[in-house]
C-alpha positions as CSV (number, residue, x, y, z in Angstrom):
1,X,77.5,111.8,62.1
2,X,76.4,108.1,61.2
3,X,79.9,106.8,60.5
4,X,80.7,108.3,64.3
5,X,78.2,106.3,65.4
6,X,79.4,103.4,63.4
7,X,82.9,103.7,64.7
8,X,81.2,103.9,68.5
9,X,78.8,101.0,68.3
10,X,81.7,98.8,67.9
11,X,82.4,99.5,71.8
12,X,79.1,99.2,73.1
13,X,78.0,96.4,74.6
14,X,74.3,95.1,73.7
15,X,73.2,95.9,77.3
16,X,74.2,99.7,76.9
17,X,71.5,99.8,74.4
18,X,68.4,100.7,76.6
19,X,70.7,104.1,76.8
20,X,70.8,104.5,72.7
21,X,66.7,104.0,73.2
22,X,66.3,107.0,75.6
23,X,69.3,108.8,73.3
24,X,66.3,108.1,70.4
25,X,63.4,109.5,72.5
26,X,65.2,112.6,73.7
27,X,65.8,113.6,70.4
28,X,61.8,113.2,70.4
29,X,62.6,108.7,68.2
30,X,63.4,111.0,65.0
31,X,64.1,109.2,62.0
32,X,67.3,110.1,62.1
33,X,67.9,108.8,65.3
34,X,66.3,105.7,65.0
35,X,68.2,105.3,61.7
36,X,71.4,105.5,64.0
37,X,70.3,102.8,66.1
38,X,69.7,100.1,63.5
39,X,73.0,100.9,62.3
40,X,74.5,100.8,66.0
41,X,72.8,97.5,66.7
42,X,73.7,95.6,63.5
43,X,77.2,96.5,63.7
44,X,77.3,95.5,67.6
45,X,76.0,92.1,66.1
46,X,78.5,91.9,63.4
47,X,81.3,93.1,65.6
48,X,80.5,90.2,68.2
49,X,80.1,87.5,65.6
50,X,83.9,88.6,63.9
51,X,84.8,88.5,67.9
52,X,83.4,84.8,67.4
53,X,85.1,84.0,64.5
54,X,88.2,85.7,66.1
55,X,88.5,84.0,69.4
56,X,87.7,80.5,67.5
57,X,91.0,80.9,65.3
58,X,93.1,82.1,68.3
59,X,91.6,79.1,70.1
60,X,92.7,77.1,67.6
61,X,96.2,78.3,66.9
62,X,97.1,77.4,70.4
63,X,95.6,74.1,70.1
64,X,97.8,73.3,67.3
65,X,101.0,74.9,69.0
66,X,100.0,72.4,72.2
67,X,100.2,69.4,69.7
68,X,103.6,70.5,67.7
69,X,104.8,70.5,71.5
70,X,103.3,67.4,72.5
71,X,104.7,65.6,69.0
72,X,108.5,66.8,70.1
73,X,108.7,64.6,73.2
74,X,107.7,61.5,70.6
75,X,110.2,62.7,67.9
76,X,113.9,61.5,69.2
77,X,117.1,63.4,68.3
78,X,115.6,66.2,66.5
79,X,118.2,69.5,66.5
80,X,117.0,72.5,68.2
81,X,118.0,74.2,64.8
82,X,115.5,72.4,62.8
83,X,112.5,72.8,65.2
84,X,112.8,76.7,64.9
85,X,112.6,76.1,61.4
86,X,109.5,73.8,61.0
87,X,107.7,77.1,63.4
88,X,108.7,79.4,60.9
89,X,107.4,80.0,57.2
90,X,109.7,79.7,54.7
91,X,108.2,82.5,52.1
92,X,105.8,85.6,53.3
93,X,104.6,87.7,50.5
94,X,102.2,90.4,51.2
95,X,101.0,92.7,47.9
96,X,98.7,95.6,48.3
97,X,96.8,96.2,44.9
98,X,94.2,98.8,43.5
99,X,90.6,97.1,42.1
100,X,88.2,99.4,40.2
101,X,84.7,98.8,41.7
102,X,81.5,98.6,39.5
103,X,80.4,102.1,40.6
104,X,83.9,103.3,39.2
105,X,85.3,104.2,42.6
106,X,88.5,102.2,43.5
107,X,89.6,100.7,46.5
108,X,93.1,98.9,47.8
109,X,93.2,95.6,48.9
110,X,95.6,93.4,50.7
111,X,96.4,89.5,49.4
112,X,98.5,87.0,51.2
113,X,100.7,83.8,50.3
114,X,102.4,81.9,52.6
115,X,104.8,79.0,52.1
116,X,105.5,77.0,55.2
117,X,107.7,74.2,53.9
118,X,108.2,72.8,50.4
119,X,111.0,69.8,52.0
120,X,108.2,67.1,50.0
121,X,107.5,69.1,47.1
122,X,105.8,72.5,46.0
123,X,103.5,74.4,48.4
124,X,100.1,73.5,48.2
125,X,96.8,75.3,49.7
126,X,93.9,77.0,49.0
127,X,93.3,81.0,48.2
128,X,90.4,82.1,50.5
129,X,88.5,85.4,50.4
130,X,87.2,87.1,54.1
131,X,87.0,90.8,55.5
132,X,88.9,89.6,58.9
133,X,91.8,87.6,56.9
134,X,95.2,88.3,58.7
135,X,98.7,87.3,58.0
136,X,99.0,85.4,61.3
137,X,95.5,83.1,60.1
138,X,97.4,82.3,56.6
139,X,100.5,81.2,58.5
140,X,98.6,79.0,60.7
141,X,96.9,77.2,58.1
142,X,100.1,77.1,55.8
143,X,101.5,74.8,58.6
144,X,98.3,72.8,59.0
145,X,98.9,72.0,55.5
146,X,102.5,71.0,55.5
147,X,101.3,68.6,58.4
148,X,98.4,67.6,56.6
149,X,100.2,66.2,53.3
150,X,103.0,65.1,55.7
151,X,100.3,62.6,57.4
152,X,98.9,61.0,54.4
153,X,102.7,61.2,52.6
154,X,101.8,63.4,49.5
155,X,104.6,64.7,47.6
156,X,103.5,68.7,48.5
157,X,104.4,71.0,51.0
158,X,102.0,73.3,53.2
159,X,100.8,76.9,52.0
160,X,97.4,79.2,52.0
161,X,96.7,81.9,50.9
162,X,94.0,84.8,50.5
163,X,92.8,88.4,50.0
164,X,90.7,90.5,53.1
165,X,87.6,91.2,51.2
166,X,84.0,90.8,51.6
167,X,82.2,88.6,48.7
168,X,79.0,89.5,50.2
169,X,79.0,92.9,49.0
170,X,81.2,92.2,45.4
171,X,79.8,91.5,42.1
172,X,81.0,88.9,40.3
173,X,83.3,91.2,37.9
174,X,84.2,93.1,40.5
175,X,85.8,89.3,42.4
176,X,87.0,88.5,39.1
177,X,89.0,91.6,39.0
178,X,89.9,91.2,42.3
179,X,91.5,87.4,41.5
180,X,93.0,88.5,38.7
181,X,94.7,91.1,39.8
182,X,95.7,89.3,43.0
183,X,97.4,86.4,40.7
184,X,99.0,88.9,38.9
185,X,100.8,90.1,42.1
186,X,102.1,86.2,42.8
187,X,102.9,85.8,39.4
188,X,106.6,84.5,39.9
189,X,105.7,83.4,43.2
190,X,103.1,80.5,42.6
191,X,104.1,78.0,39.8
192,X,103.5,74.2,39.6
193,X,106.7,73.5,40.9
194,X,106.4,76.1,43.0
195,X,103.1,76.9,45.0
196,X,99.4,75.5,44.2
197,X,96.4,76.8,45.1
198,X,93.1,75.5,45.0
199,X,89.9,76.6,46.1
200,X,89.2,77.7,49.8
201,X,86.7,79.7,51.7
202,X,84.4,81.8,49.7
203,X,86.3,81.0,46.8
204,X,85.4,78.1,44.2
205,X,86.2,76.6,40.5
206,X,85.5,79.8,39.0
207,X,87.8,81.6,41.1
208,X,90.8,79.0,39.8
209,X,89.8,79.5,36.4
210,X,90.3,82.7,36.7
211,X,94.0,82.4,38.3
212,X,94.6,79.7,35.8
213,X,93.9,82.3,33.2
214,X,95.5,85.1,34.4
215,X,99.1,82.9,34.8
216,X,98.5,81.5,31.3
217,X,98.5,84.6,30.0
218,X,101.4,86.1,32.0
219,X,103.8,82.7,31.2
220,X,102.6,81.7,27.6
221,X,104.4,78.3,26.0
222,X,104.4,76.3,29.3
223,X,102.0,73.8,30.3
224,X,100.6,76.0,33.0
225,X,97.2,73.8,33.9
226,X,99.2,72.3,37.3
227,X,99.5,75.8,38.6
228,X,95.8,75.3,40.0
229,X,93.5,72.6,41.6
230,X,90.1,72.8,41.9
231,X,89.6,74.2,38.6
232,X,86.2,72.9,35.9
233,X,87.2,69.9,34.7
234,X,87.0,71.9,31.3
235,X,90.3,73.4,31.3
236,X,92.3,70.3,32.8
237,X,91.1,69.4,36.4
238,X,90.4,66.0,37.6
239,X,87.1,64.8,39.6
240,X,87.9,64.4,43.0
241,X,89.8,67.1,44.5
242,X,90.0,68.3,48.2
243,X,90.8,67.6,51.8
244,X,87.8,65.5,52.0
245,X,88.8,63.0,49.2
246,X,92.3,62.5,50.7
247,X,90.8,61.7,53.5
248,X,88.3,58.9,52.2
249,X,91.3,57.5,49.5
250,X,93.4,57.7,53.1
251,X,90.5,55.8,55.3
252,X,89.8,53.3,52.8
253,X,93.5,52.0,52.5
254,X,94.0,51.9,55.7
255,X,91.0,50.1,56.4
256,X,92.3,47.2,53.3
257,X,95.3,46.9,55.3
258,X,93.7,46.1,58.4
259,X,92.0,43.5,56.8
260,X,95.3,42.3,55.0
261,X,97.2,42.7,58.3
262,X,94.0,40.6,60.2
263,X,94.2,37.9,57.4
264,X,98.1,37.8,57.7
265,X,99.1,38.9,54.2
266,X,100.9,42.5,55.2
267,X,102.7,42.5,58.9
268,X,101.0,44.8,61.4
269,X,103.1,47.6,61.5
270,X,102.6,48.1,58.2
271,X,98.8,49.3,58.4
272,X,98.9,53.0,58.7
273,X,101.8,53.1,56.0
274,X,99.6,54.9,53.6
275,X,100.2,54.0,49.9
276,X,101.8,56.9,47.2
């Protein structure tokens, strides 16, 4: 009866809920019924807030398609052939893999990596963990990143990756099994000339040490420690890693050319020419 109810709620809108209240006294506010509710009303809340989240992503998905289109009519004598390729992702892998829980029940989750263009060098993005992750979210952030290093003119291409699972509700063991067994999966298909994660939403330095680890292990008498970013510093990361520190090394060149361009010793055109 109460995963019914669960199932329903997700349809019902918060205003339907005065209804649910005169459901609860008909059947005289039994516990049972007023059990239902709670569970009706914090699903309705959950449901609306993954709407949220939903309709953000969507919104911005078509705020970035508007921009590729808008940076077309600037970009002279580009082929037709090649603009069908930068909307395309080069590599899609999708693995489904068991996880034992801590309770000894197992369940099946689903991991992505995407690969939207490795023209600059290997694929590089983060591995984020969330219940709503789809396919189509991945791919849209995989081409954020190409863009992204693109911009700043880092040798890397644009990838992102991810498993749909809830960290909320996972032990640690249970995530560590979870990464492991999801780097397992991508063994041959993330490499440091290949594809390089790093850490993303919900995920951390931990969670890198962990696919660090696990590759190590499954290609032993390489140097493997580029396969990650964002890893301790421990096992062979650097300090600074991130979006946010390209950004800062990005703005802070930028400004010393503007002061070298004001001052005459670079020529203008030459300020946003960011340095490798």
């Amino acid at each position: 009866m109460n995963s019914g109810i669960r199932s329903a709620s997700l349809l019902i809108p918060a205003a339907s809920f005065k209804q649910w209240n005169r459901v609860v006294c008909f059947f005289g506010g039994s516990a049972n019924a007023m059990i239902a509710l709670r569970c009706a009303r914090d699903i309705s809340r959950r449901a609306r807030a993954r709407l949220t989240i939903f309709t953000q992503v969507e919104g911005e998905r078509g705020a970035y398609e508007q921009q590729f289109e808008r940076a077309l009519c600037h970009i002279r004598g580009i082929k037709r052939g090649l603009i069908d390729f930068l909307r395309k992702p080069k590599r899609v892998t999708v693995v489904n893999f068991p996880v034992e829980l801590d309770d000894g029940s197992v369940e099946s989750f689903q991991g992505y990596r995407v690969v939207h263009n490795r023209v600059f060098g290997p694929g590089k993005g983060g591995i984020r963990f969330h219940p709503d992750l789809t396919m189509d979210e991945v791919t849209f952030l995989a081409k954020l990143m190409t863009w992204k290093c693109a911009l700043v003119n880092l040798p890397f291409g644009g990838a992102k990756g991810g498993v749909a699972c809830d960290t909320k509700t996972l032990s640690e063991k249970e995530l560590r099994r979870i990464t492991r067994r999801f780097t397992s999966e991508l063994y041959d298909v993330i490499g440091p000339h290949k594809d390089i994660p790093a850490p993303d939403l919900y995920t951390s330095e931990q969670t890198m040490a962990w696919v660090f680890d696990t590759y190590d292990v499954l290609h032993p008498g390489y140097n493997n420690r580029p396969v990650v970013t964002g890893k301790p510093l421990d096992i062979g990361d650097f300090d600074g890693n991130g979006c946010g520190d390209i950004a800062i090394t990005a703005t802070i060149d930028i400004l010393v050319r503007q002061d070298r361009a004001a001052t005459g010793l670079i020529p203008h055109n030459q300020v946003f020419q960011i340095a490798t």
